[in-house]
N, CA and C atoms as an extended XYZ file, in Angstrom:
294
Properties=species:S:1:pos:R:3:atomname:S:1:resname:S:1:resid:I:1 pbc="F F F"
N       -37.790       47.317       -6.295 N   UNK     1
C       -39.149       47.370       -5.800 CA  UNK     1
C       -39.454       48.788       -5.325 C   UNK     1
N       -40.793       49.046       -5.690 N   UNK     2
C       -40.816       50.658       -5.424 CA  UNK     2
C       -41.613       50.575       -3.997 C   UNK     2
N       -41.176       51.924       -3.306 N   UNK     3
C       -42.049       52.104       -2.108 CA  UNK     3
C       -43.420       52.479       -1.978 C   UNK     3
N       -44.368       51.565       -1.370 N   UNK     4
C       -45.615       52.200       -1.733 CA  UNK     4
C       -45.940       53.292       -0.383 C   UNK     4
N       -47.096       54.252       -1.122 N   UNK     5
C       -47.423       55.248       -0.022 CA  UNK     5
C       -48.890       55.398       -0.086 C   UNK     5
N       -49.602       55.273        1.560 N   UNK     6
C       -50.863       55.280        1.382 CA  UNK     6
C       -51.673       56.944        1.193 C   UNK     6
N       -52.134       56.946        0.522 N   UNK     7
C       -53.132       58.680        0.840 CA  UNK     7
C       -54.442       58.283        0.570 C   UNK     7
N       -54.732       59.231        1.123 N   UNK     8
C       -56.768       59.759        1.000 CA  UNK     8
C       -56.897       60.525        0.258 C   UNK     8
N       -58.235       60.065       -0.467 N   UNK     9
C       -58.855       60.846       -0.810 CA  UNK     9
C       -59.660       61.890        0.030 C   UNK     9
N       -59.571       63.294       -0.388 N   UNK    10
C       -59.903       64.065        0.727 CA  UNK    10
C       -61.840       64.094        0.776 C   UNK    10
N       -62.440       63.930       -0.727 N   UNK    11
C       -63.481       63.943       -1.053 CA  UNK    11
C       -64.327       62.950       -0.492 C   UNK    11
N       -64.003       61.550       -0.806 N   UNK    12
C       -64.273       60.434       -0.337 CA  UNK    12
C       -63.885       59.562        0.551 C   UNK    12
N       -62.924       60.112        1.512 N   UNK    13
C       -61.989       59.615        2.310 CA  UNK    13
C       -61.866       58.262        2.278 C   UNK    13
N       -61.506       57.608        1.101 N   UNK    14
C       -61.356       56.776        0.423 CA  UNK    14
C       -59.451       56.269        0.592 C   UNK    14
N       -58.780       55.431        1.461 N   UNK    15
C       -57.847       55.205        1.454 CA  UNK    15
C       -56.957       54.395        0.732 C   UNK    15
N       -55.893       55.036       -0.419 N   UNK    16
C       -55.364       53.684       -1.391 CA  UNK    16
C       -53.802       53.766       -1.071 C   UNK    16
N       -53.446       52.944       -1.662 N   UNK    17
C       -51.854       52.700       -1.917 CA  UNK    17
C       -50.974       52.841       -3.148 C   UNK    17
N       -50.545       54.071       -3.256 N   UNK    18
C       -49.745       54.306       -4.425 CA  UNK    18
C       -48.573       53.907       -4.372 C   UNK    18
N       -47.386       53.853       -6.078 N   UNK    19
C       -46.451       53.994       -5.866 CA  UNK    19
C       -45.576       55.527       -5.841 C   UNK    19
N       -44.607       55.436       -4.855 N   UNK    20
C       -43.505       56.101       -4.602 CA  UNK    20
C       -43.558       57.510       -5.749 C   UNK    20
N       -43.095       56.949       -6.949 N   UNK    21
C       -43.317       57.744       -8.283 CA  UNK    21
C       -44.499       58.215       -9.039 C   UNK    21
N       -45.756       58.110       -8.312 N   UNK    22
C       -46.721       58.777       -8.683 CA  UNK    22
C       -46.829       60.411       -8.858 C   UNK    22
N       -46.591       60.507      -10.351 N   UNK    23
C       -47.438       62.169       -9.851 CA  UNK    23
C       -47.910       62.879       -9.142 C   UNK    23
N       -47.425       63.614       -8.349 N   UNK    24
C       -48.388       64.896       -7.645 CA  UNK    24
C       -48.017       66.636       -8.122 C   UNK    24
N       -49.114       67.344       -8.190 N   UNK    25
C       -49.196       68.506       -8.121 CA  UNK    25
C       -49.570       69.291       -6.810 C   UNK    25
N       -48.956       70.949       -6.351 N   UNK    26
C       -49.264       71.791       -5.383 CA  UNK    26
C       -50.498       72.277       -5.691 C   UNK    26
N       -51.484       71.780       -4.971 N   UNK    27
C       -53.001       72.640       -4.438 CA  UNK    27
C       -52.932       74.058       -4.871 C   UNK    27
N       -53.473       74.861       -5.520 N   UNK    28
C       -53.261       75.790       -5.624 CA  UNK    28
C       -54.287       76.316       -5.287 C   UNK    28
N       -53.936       77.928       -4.544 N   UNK    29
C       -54.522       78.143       -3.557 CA  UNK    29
C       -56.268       78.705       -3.932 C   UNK    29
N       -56.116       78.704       -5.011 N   UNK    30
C       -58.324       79.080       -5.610 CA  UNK    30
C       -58.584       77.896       -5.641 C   UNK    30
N       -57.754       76.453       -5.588 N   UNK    31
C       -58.702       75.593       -6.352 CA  UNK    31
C       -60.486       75.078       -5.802 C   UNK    31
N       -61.452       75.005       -6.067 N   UNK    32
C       -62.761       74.882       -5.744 CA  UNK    32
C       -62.715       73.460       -4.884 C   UNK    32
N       -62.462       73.530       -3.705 N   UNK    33
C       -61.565       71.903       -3.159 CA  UNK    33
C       -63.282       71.051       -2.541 C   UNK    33
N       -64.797       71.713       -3.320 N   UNK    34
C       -65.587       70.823       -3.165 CA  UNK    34
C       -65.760       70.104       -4.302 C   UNK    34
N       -65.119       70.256       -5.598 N   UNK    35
C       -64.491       69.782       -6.882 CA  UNK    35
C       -63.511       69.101       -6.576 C   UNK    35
N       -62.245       69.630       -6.147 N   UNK    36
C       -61.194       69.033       -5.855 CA  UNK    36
C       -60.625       68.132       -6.917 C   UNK    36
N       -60.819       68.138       -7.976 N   UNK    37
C       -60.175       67.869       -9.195 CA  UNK    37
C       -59.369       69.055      -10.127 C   UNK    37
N       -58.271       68.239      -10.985 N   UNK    38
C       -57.349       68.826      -11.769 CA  UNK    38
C       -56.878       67.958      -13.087 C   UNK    38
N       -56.380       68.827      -14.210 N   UNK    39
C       -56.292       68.017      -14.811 CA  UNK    39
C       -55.474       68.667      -15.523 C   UNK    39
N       -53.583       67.952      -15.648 N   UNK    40
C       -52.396       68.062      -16.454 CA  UNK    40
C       -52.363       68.167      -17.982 C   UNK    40
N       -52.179       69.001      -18.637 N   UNK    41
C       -52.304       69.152      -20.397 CA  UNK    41
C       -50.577       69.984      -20.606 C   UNK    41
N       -50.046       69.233      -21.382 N   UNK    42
C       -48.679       70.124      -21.531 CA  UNK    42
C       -48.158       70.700      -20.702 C   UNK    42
N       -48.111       70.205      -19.434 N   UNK    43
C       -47.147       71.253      -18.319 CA  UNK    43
C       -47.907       72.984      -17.823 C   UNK    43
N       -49.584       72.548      -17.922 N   UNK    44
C       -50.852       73.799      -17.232 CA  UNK    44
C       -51.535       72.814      -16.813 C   UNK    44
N       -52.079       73.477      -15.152 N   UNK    45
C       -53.228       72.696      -14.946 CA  UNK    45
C       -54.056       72.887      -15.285 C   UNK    45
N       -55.578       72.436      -15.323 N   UNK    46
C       -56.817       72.987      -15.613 CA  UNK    46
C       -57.581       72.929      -14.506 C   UNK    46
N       -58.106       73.899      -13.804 N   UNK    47
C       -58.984       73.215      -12.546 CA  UNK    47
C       -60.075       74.379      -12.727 C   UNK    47
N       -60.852       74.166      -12.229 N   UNK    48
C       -62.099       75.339      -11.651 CA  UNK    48
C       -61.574       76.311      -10.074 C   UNK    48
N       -61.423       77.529       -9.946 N   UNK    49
C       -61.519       78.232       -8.851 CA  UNK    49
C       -62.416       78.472       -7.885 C   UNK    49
N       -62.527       78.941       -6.643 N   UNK    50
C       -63.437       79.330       -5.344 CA  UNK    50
C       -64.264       79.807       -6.713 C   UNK    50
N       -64.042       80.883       -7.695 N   UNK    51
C       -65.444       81.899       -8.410 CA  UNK    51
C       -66.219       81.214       -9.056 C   UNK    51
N       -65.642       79.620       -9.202 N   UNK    52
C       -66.459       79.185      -10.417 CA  UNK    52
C       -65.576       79.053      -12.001 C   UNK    52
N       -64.701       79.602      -12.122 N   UNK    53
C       -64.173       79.929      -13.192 CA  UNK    53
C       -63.390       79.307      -14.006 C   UNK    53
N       -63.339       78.533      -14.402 N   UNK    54
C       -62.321       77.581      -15.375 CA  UNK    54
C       -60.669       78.314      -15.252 C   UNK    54
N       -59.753       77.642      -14.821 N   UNK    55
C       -58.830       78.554      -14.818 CA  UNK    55
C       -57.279       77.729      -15.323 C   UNK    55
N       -56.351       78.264      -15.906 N   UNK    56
C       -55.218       77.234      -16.438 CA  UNK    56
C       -54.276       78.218      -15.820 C   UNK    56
N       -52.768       76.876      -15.474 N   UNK    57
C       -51.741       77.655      -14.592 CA  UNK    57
C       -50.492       76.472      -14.626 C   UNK    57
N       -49.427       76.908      -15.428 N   UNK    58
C       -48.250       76.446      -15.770 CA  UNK    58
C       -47.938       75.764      -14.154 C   UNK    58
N       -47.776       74.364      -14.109 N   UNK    59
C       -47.850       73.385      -13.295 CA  UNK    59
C       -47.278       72.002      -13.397 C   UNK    59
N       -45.557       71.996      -12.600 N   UNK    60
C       -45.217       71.047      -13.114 CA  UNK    60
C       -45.303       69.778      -11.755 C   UNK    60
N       -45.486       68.283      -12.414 N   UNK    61
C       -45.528       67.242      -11.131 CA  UNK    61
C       -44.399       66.779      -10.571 C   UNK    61
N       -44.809       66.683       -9.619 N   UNK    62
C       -43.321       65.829       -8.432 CA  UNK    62
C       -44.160       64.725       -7.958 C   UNK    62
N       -42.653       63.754       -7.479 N   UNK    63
C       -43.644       62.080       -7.234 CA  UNK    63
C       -43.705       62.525       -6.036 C   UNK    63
N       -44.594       61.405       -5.580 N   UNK    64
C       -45.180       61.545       -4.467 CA  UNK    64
C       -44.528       60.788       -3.262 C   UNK    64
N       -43.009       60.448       -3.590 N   UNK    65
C       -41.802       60.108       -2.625 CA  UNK    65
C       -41.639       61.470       -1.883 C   UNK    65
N       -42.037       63.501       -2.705 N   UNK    66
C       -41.293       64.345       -1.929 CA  UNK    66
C       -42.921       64.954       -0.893 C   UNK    66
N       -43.822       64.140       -0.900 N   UNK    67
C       -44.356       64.681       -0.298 CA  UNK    67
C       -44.390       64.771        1.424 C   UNK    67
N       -44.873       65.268        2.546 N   UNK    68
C       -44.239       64.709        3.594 CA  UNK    68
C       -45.733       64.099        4.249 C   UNK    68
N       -45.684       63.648        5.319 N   UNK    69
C       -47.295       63.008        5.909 CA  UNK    69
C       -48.035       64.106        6.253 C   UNK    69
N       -49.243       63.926        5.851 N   UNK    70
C       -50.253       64.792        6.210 CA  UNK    70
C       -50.429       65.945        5.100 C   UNK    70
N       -49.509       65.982        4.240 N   UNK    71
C       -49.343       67.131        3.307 CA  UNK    71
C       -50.389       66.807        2.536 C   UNK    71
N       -51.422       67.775        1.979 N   UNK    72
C       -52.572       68.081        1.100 CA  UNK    72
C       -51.773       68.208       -0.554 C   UNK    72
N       -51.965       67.607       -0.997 N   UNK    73
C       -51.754       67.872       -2.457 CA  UNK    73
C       -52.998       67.037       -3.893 C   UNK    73
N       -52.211       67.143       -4.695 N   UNK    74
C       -53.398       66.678       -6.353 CA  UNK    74
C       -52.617       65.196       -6.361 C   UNK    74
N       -53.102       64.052       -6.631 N   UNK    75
C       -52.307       63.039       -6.694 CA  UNK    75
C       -53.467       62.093       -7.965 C   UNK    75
N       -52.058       62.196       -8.933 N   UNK    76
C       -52.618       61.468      -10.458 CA  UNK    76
C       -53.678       60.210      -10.114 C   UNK    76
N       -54.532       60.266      -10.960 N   UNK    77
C       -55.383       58.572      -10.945 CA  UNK    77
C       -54.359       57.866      -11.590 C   UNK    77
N       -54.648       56.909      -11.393 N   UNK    78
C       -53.505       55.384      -11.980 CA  UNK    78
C       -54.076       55.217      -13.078 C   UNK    78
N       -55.465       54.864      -13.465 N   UNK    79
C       -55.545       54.599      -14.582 CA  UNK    79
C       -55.406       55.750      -15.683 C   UNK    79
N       -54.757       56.412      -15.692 N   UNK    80
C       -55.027       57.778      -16.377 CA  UNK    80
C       -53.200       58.372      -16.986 C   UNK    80
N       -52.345       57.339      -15.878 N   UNK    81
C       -50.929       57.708      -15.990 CA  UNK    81
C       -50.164       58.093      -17.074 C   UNK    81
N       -50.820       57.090      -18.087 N   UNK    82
C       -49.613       57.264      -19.140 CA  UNK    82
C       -50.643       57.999      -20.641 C   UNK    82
N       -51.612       58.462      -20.024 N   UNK    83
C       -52.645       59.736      -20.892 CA  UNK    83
C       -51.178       60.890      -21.512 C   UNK    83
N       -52.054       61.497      -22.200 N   UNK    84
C       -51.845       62.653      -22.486 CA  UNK    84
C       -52.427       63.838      -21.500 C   UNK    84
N       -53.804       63.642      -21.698 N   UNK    85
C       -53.676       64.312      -20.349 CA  UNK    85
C       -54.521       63.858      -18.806 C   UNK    85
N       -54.018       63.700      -17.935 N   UNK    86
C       -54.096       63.179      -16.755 CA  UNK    86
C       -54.535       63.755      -15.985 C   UNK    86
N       -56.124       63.225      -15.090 N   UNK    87
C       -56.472       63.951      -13.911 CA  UNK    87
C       -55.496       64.159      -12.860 C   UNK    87
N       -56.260       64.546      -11.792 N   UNK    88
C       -55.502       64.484      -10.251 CA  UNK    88
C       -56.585       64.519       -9.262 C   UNK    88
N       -56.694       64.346       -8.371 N   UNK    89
C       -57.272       64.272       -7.343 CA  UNK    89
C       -57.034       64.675       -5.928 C   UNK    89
N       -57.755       65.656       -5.181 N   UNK    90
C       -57.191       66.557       -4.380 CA  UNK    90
C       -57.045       65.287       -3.096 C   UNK    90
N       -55.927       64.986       -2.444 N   UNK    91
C       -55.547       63.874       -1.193 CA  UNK    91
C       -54.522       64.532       -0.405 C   UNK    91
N       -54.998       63.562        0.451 N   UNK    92
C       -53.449       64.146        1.730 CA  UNK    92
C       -52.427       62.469        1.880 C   UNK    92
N       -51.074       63.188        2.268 N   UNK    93
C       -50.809       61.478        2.141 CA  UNK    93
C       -50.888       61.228        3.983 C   UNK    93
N       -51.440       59.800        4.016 N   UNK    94
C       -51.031       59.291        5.454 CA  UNK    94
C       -50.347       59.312        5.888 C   UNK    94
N       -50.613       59.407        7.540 N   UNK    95
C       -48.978       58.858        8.326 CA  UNK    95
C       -48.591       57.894        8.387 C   UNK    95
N       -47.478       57.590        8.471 N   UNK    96
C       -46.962       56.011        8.212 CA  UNK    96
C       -47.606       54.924        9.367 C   UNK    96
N       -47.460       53.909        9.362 N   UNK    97
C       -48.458       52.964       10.737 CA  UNK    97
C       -47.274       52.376       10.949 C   UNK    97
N       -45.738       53.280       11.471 N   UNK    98
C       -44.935       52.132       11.938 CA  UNK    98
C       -45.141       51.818       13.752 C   UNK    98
């Protein structure tokens, strides 16, 4: 059984429950975070920058077991997982409610 982990959406502060092994990518530091979208193609992200600018950047994912609470990162949509290529969505993960 996998561990689930809750995060927000930072946009919509929209709270869900992922699993453990979900995709995440590191925020990188232009990304346009009132967009706050990304999107995985062959191991580059694609996102828009602060300028506006369409921008691609060799970007690989880690699940979202190494993230720690409160940490800001890109975290895959579910329905999108087993794409070719896969959004992300800029979230922070929760603190735990023990």
């Amino acid at each position: 059984m996998k561990r689930m982990i809750s995060i927000v959406d930072l946009k919509t502060g929209v709270v869900s429950i992922r699993p453990s092994d979900t995709s995440t990518l590191d925020v990188p530091v232009d990304l346009d975070r009132a967009r706050g979208v990304a999107s995985l193609l062959r191991s580059h992200a694609h996102y828009f920058s602060t300028t506006g600018k369409s921008v691609t950047k060799a970007s690989f994912p880690s699940p979202l077991s190494r993230r720690v609470h409160g940490e800001e990162c890109l975290v895959a949509n579910l329905s999108e997982a087993m794409t070719e290529r896969c959004s992300f969505t800029l979230s922070a993960v929760e603190p735990s409610r023990d």
